[in-house]
C-alpha positions, 0 to 999 in steps of 0.5 A: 494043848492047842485043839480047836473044833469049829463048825460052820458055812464057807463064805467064799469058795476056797481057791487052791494055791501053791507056794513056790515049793509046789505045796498047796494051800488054801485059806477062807472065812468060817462063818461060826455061829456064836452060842447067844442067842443074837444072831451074831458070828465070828470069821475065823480065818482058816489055812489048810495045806496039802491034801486037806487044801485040795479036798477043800477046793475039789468038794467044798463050795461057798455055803458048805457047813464044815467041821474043822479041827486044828490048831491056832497059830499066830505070825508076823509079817511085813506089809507091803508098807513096810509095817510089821503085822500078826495075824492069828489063824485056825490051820486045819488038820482035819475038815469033815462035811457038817451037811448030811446030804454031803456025807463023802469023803474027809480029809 
């Protein structure tokens, strides 16, 4: 089973794209608290399509605590150097907000 819940803050507003079929997309940093006690994070990177990517830009801002829920995906790709990468992202099905002054909707 591939199931991954985080919760933690946007460091960037997300910006709404669109692939050349007209699906949007959007992808940011997640900034998750570890559960140490140092004060260190990880940035995962999050992908959301469709309505989740547009409810993502309409009500989520930089600094908006968020839970996500989805799965982890791994691809490759060529640079623009022409070297093969893998890149391993969280892609949301599910974003709720994690403040309790911005209980709205979810998507």
């Amino acid at each position: 089973m591939n199931v991954v819940i985080l919760t933690g803050r946007l460091t960037a507003d997300p910006e709404l794209r669109y692939t050349q079929q007209g699906t949007p997309c959007t992808s940011f940093n997640l900034a998750v608290d570890r559960a140490s006690k140092d004060d260190t994070a990880d940035f995962p990177t999050i992908v959301a399509w469709d309505k989740t990517a547009e409810f993502l830009q309409k009500y989520m801002s930089k600094g908006s605590k968020i839970v996500v829920r989805g799965e982890i995906r791994t691809r490759n790709y060529t640079d623009n150097d022409g070297k093969n990468r893998k890149v391993t992202e969280v892609v949301a099905d599910r974003v709720e907000f994690a403040d309790s002054k911005n209980q709205g909707p979810f998507a």
